[in-house]
C-alpha positions in Angstrom: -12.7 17.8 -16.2 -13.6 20.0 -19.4 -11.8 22.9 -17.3 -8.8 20.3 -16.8 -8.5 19.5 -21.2 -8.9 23.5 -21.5 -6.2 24.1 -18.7 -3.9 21.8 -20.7 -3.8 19.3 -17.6 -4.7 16.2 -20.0 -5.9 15.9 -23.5 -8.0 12.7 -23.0 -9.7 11.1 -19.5 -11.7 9.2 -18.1 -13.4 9.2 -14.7 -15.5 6.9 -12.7 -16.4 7.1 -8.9 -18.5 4.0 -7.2 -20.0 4.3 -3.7 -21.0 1.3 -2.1 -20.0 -0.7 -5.2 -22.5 1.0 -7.3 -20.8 3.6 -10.6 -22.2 7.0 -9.0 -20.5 9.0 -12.2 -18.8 7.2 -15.0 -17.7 9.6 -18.0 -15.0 10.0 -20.8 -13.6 13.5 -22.4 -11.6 14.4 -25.1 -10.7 11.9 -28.0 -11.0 8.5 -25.1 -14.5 6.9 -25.1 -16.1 4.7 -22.5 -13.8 1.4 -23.2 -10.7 3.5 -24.5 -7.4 1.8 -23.3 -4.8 3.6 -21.1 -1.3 3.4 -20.3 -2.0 3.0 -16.9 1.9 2.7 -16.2 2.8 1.9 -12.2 -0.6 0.5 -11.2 0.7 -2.5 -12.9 2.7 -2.3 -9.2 -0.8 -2.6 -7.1 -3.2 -4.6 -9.8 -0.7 -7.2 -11.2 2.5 -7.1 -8.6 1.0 -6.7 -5.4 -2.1 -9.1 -6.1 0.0 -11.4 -7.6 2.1 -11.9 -4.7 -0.9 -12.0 -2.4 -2.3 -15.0 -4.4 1.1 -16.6 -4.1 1.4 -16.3 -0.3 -2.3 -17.4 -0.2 -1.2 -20.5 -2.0 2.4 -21.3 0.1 4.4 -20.2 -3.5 5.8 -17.5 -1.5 6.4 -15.9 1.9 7.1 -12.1 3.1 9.9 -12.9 4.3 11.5 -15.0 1.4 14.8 -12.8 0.3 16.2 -11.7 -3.0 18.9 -14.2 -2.3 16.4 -17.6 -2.3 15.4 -17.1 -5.6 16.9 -15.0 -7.7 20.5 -16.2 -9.7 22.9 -13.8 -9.5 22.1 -11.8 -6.4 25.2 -12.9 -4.6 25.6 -9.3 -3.0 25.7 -9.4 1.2 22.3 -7.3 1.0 20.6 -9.8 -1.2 20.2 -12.0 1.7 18.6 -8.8 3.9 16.3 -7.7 1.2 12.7 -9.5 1.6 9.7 -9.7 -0.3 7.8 -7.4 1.7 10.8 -5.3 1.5 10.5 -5.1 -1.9 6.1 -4.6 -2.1 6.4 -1.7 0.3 9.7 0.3 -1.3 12.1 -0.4 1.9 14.3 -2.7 0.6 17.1 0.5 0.3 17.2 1.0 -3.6 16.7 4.4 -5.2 13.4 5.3 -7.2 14.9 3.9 -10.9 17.7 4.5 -13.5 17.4 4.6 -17.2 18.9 0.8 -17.9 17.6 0.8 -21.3 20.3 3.7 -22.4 22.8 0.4 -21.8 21.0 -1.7 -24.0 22.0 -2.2 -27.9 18.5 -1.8 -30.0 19.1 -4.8 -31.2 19.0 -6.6 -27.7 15.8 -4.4 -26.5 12.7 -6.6 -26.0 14.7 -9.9 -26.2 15.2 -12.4 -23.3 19.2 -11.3 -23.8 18.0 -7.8 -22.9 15.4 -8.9 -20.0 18.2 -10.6 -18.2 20.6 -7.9 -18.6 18.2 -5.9 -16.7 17.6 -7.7 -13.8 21.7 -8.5 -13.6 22.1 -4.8 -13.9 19.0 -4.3 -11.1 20.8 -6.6 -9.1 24.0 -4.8 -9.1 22.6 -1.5 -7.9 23.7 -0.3 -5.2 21.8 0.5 -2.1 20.9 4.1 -1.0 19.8 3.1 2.2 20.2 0.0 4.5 17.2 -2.5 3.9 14.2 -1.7 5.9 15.4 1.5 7.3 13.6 3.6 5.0 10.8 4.1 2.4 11.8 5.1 -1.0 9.4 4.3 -3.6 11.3 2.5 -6.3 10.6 1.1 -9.8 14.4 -1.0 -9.1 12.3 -2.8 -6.4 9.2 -3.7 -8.5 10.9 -5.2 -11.6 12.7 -7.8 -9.2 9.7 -8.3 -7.1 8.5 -9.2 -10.8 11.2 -11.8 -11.2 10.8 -13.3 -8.5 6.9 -13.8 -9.2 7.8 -15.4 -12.6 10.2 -17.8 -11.0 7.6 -18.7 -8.1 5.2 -19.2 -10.9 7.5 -21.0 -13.5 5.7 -18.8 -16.2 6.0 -14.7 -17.3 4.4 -12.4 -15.8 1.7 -11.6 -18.4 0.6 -15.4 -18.5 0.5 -15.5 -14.7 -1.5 -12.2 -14.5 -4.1 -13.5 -17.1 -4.4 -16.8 -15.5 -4.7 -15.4 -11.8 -6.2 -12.4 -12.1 -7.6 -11.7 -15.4 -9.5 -14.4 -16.3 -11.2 -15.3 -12.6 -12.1 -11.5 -13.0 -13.1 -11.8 -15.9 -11.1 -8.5 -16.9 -11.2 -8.6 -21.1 -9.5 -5.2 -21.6 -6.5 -5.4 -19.1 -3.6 -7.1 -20.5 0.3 -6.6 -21.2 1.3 -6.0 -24.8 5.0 -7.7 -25.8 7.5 -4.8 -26.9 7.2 -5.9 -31.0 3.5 -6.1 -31.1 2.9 -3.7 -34.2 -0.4 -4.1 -34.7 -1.6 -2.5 -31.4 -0.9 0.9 -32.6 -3.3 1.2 -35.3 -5.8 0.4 -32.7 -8.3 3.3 -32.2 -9.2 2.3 -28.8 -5.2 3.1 -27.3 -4.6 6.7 -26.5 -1.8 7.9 -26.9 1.0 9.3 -24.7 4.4 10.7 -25.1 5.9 11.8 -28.3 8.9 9.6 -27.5 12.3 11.1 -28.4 14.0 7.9 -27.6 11.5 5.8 -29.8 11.3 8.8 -32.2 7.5 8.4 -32.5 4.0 9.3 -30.6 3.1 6.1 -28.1 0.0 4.3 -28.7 -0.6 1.6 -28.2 2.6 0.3 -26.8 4.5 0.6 -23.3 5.2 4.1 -22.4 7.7 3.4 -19.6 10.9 3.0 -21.0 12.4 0.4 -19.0 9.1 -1.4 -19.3 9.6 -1.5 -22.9 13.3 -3.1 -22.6 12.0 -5.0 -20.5 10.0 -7.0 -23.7 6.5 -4.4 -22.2 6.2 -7.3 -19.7 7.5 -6.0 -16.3 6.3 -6.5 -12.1 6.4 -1.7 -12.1 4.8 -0.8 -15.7 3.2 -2.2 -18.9 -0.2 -2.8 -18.1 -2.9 -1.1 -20.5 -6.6 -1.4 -18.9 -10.3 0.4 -19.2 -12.1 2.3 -16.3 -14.5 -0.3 -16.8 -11.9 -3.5 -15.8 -10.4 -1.5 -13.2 -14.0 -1.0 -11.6 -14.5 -4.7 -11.6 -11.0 -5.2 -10.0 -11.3 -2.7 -7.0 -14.8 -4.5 -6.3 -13.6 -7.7 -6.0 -10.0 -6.6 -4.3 -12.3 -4.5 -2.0 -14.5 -7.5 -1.2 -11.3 -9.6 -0.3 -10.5 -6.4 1.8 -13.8 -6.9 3.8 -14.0 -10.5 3.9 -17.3 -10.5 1.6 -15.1 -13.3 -0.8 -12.4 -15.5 -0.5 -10.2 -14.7 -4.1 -7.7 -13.4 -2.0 -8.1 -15.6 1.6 -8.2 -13.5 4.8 -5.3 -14.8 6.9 -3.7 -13.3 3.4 -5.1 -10.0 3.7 -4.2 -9.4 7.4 -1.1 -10.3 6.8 -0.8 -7.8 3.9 -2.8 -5.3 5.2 -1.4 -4.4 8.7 -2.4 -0.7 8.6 -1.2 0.0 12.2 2.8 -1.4 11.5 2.5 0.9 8.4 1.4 3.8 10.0 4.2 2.8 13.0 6.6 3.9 10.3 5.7 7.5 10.4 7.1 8.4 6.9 5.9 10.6 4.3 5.6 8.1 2.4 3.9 4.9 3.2 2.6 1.5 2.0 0.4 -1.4 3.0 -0.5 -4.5 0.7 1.8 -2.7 -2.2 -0.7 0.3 -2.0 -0.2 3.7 -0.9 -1.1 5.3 2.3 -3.0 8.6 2.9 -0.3 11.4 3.3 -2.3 14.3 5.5 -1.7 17.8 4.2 0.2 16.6 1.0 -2.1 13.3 -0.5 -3.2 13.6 -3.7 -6.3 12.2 -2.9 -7.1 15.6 -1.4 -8.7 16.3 2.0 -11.5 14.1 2.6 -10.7 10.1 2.3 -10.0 8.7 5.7 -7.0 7.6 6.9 -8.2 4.0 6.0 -7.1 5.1 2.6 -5.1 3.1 -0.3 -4.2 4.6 -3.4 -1.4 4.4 -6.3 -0.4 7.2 -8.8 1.0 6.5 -12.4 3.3 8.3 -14.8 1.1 8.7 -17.5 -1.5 10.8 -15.1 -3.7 7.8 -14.1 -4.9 6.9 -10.3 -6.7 5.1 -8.1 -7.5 5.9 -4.9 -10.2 3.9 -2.2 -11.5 4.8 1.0 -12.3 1.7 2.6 -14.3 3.1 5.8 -16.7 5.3 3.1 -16.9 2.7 0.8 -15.8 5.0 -2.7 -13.3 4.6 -5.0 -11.9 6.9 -8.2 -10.5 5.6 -11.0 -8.9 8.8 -13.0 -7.5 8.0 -16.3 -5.4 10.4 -18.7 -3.0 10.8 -21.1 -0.9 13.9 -19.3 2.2 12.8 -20.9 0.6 13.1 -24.2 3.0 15.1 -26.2 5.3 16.1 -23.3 6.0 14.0 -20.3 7.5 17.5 -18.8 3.7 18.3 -18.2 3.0 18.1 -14.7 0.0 20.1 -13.5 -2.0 16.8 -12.6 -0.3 17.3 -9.5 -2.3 20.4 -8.6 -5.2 18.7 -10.1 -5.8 15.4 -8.7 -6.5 16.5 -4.9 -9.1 19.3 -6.3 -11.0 16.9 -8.2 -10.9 14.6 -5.3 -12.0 17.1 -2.7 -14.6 17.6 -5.0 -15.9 14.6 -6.0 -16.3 13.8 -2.0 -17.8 17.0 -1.7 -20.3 16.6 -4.6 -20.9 12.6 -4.9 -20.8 11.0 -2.2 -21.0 13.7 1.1 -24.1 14.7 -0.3 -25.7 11.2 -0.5 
């Protein structure tokens, strides 16, 4: 990791593995400290989005295959009525990865409920690039209206449904969404920082990196959620305990219906997801070479991860900062599968 910061891969990290539950290696480097809050960007997608819509099937708010055209206003399109919810969680519904809506929106409208529904109209609009269900294309379009949807099942926004769903039953004190004017979270010394913004004409701490997100009012179902290694260790231990049956926060009839790894694997795509998380990729994941293929994972923007092997029992929580100045850094991508083909090799192989 020291190599990584000297490399110029990240200025700021921090890394814990667990095994059996249990923190095997928990460290920060550079300027973050244990407790430091990331930008942790598209896991927002797995830890708020996903779970969300797994506690809302558990509880009859929502089904799989509920479309686009139940419940949102506006999408009046023939498609609407063929895109589904699971369509949306898993990145077939046929949309392409994102576009840059917040170049349409007057400053004056960014952030304000005005703006947030111009958005989703403009979301709506898009165009398909593929017929619904034909084909994987992981896509940020897909998340922000799975998003909507969530708020309207829930009749409340998505940062007061994640604190009272997951949040507070987790007890996660350091995971939260922060509104798009919240000024007083960048003099916080706890954020680190990411891009040096050319847009915002400033250095991002401390507020939503993802621009769309920040639009979007920092409360959206792909981005905005800033969290600790430590909160995100207590997540994946209770999400992985739902996995296994050891509890009941998210029901089991919920997680086999979510988490039908042999349809996802039927799919045979590069790309692949099951319960809103990613599959194992052989030969290209960057989870590296030694997770089984009873793998989930998620990657974020800013250079954070997650990835958990459910048959060994480990998971990696990898949090940085590698936009920070440039978001034109990219040589995480080379970096993530060594360190995981290491830690595997080191950790927990040799236990």
């Amino acid at each position: 990791m020291k190599d990584a910061i000297e490399e110029g891969v990240f200025p700021d990290a921090e890394l814990l593995v667990a095994h059996h539950e249990e923190i095997l290696f928990h460290k920060s480097y550079g300027r973050a400290r244990k407790g430091s809050l990331f930008d942790i960007a598209s896991l927002t997608k797995p830890i708020c989005t996903a779970t969300l819509t797994m506690l809302f099937h558990a509880k009859e708010l929502i089904k799989l295959e509920d479309t686009v055209y139940q419940w949102l206003a506006g999408a009046r399109l023939p498609f609407h009525r063929q895109i589904t919810v699971e369509m949306l969680l898993h990145h077939f519904a046929g949309y392409i990865a994102w576009q840059p809506y917040y170049r349409e929106l007057p400053l004056s409208m960014i952030g304000t409920e005005e703006g947030r529904d111009f958005i989703f109209q403009e979301c709506l609009r898009e165009p398909l690039i593929h017929a619904p269900g034909e084909k994987t294309v992981y896509s940020d379009i897909g998340s922000i209206l799975l998003g909507k949807i969530l708020e309207e099942a829930g009749d409340h926004p998505l940062d007061i449904l994640f604190q009272e769903y997951i949040a507070a039953p987790l007890k996660l004190h350091d995971t939260f969404f922060i509104p798009t004017h919240t000024h007083s979270a960048r003099a916080n010394r706890r954020f680190i920082p990411t891009q040096d913004c050319p847009w915002r004409g400033r250095i991002l701490k401390g507020e939503v990196d993802n621009a769309n997100a920040y639009a979007l009012g920092g409360v959206a179902g792909h981005a905005g959620l800033f969290s600790t290694a430590s909160d995100l260790h207590i997540f994946l231990k209770a999400f992985t305990q739902s996995l296994s049956g050891k509890n009941d926060w998210i029901p089991p009839e919920t997680v086999r219906a979510f988490f039908d790894f042999e349809k996802a694997w039927s799919r045979k795509e590069n790309d692949t997801f099951v319960g809103g998380w990613n599959l194992i990729t052989p030969g290209r994941s960057s989870s590296g070479h030694s997770f089984s293929k009873r793998s989930i994972g998620h990657l974020a923007y800013t250079g954070c991860s997650l990835w958990i092997d459910l048959e060994k029992e480990v998971w990696v929580i990898l949090l940085t900062n590698r936009v920070h100045p440039s978001m034109t850094n990219e040589k995480i991508k080379s970096f993530r599968p060594q360190l995981h083909d290491l830690i595997m090799k080191e950790l927990i192989l040799n236990v």
